[in-house]
PATORKOL-48803 format. One record per residue (C-alpha): x, y, z. Coordinates in steps of 0.001 Angstrom, whole numbers. Example, Ala and Ser with C-alpha at 12.3 -4.5 7.8 and 13.67 -1.06 7.14 Angstrom:
{site {12300,-4500,7800}};
{site {13670,-1060,7140}};
END
This chain:
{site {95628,50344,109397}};
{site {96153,52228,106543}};
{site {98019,55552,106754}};
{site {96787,58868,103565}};
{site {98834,61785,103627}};
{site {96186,64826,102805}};
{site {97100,68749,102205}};
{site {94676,71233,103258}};
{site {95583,75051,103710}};
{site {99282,74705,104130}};
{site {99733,72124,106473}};
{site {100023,68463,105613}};
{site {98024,65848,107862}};
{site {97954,62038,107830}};
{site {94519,60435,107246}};
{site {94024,57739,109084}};
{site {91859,54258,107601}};
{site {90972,51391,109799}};
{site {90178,47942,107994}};
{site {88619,45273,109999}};
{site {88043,46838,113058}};
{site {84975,46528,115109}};
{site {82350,50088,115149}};
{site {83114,51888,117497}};
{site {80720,53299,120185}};
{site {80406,57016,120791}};
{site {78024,58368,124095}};
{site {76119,61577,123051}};
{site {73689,63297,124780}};
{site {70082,63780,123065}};
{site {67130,66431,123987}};
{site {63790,64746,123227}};
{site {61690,67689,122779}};
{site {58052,65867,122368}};
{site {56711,62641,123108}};
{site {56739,60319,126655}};
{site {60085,61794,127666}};
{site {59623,65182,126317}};
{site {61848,67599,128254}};
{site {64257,65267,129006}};
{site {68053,64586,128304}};
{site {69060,60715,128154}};
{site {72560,59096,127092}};
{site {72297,56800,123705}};
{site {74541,54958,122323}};
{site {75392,55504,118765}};
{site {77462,53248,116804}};
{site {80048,54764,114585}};
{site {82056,52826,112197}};
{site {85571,52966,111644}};
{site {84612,53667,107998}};
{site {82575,56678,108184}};
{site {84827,58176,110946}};
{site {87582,57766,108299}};
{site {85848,59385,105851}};
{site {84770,62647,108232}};
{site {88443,63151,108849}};
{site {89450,62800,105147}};
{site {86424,65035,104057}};
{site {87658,67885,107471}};
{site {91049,68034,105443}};
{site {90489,67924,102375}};
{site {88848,70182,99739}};
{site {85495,69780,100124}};
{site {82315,72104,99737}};
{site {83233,74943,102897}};
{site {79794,74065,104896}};
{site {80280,69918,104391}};
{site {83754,70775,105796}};
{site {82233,71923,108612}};
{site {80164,69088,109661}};
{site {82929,66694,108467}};
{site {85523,68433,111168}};
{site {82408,69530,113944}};
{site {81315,64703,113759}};
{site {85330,64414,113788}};
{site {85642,66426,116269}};
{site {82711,64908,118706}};
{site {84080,61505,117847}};
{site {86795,61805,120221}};
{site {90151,62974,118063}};
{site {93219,63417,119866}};
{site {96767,64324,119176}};
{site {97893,65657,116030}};
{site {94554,64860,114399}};
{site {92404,66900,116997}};
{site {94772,69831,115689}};
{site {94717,69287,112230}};
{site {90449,69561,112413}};
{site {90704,72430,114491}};
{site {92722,73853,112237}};
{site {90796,73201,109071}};
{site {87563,74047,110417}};
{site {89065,77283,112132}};
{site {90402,78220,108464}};
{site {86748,77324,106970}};
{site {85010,79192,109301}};
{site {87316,82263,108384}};
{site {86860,81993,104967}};
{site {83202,82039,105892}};
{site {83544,85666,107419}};
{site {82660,83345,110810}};
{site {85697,85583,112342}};
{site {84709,84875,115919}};
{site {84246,80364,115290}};
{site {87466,80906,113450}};
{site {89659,82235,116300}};
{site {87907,80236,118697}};
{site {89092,76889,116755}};
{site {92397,77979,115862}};
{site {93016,79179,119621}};
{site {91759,75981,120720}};
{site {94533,74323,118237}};
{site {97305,76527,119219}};
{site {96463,75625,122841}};
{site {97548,71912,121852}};
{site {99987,72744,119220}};
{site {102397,76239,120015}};
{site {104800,74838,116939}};
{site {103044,75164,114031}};
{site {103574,78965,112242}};
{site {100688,78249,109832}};
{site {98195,77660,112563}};
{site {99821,81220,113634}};
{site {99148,82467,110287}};
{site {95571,81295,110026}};
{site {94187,83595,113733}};
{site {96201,86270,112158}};
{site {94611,86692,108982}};
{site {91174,86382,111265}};
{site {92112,88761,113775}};
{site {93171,91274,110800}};
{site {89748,90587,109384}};
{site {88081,91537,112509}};
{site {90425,94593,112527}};
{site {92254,93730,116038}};
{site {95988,94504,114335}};
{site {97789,94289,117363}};
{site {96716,90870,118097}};
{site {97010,89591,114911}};
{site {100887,90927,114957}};
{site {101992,89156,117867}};
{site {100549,85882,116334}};
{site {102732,86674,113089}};
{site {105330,87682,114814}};
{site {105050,84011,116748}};
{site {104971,82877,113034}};
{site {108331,84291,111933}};
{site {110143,83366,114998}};
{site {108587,79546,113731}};
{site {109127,79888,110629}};
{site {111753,82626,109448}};
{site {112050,81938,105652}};
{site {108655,81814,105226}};
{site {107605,85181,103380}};
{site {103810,85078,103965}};
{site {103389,86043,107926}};
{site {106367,88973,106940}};
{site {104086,90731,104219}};
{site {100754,89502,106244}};
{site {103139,92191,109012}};
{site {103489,94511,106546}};
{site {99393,94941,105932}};
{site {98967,95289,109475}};
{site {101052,98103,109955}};
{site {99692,99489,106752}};
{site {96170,99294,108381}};
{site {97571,101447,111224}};
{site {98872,104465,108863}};
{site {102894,102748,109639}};
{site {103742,102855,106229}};
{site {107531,103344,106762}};
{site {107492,99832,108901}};
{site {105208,98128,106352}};
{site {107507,99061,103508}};
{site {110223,97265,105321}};
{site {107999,94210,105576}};
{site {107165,94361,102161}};
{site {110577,94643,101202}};
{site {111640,91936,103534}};
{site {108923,89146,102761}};
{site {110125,90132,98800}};
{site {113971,89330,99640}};
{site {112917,85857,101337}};
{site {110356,85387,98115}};
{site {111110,87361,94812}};
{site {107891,86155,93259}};
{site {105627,87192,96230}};
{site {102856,88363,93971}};
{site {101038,89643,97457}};
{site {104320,91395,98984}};
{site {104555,93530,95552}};
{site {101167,94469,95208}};
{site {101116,95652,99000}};
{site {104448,97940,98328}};
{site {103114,99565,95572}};
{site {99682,100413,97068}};
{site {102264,101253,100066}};
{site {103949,103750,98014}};
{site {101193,105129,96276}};
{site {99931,106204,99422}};
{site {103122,107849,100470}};
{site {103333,109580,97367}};
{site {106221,107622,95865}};
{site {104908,106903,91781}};
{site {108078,105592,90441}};
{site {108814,103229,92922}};
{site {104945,101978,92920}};
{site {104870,101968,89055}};
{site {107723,99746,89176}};
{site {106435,97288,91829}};
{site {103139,97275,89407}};
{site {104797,96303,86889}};
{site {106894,93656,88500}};
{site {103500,92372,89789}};
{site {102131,91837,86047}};
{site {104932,90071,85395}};
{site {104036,87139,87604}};
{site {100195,86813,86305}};
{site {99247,84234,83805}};
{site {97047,85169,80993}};
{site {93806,85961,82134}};
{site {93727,86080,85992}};
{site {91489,87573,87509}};
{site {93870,89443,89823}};
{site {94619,91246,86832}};
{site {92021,93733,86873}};
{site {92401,95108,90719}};
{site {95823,95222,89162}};
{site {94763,97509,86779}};
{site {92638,99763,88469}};
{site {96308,100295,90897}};
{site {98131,100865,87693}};
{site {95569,103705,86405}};
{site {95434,105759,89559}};
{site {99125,105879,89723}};
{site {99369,107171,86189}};
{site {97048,109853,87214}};
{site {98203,110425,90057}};
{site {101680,111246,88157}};
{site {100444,113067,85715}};
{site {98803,115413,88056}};
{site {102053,115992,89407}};
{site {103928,116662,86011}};
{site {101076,118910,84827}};
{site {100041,116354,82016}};
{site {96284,115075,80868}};
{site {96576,111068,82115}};
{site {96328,108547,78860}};
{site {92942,107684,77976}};
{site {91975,103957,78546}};
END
């Protein structure tokens, strides 16, 4: 047996290879919708080797195509996983399926995983950022707030806060996530980016102009991140001009 350690979305699985092992035998259950037995469900056997179950668990955490991730986790899955493996797929496929806009397979997955696995923050993390998608905030902020009890000096479920209470007009509290999750992280691209649009809406132009720029500090040449960036920058500088009385810079 031959242990691979694999990353995949934060959280850092090990892969496991058999060598030399006789296939295995999985029971499914099969609907024959036409011929002699039409209508009727029957157990078949169906041989699996060690090999190709190997390779649906690498594929499930690794960086394949979304929708081949899928399958790889969902045959993974079926093929009896248990332990810290039946997590990890979950997991993955929970995170796929959220990336998907799948919001509903995505909490159902990562709720299944937390059921077997309270410990992890980034599992935490992950139905967070699906239960913000799906716009149930106060959900979402007891998972992160499971998250930072986990995993205290970890930035991202402190600014992931902050949005949440942005999304419910509590700008005051997200500013003091923001500002948190930037003390336990000073390059939190994210944590900067959500202050200033944070103080933009509460009317505070210096201190978002200064959080923009801090922001375009961190980008690399050319990302794409850049322009939303941008478009931030602009409306501030309008938005202070209007209030000094000035024409804004042409662009």
């Amino acid at each position: 047996m031959e242990c691979s350690t694999l990353l995949f979305a934060g959280f850092t699985v090990a892969g496991v290879t058999h060598d030399g092992v006789e296939d295995s035998v999985l029971v499914r259950k099969v609907s024959l919708k036409s011929g002699l037995f039409a209508g009727v469900i029957v157990s078949v056997l169906v041989s699996v080797s060690p090999a190709t179950a190997a390779t649906d668990i690498e594929d499930c955490l690794g960086r394949t195509p979304a929708l081949e991730r899928i399958g790889s986790c969902s045959r993974a899955i079926d093929a009896g996983l248990t332990g810290k493996q039946l997590v990890d797929a979950h997991t993955a496929r929970g995170v796929t399926y959220g990336q998907l806009g799948q919001l509903d397979n995505a909490i159902t997955d990562l709720t299944t995983a937390l059921d077997n696995e309270k410990g992890d923050a980034n599992i935490f993390i992950a139905r967070a950022r699906a239960l913000f998608n799906k716009r149930d905030y106060d959900q979402a902020m007891l998972d992160l707030a499971e998250a930072i009890k986990l995993d205290p000096k970890n930035s991202v479920p402190v600014n992931l806060m902050g949005k949440n209470h942005f999304m419910l007009a509590n700008y005051d509290i997200a500013l003091k996530f923001f500002g948190e999750a930037i003390e336990l992280d000073p390059n939190h691209y994210n944590a900067f980016v959500n202050r200033a649009t944070t103080y933009y809406r509460t009317n505070k132009l210096p201190e978002a102009m200064k959080d923009v720029n801090a922001a375009y500090l961190m980008l690399p040449p050319g990302d794409s991140r850049g322009r939303a960036l941008l478009q931030l920058k602009v409306a501030i500088e309008r938005a202070f001009a209007s209030q000094q009385g000035v024409a804004p810079a042409s662009n």
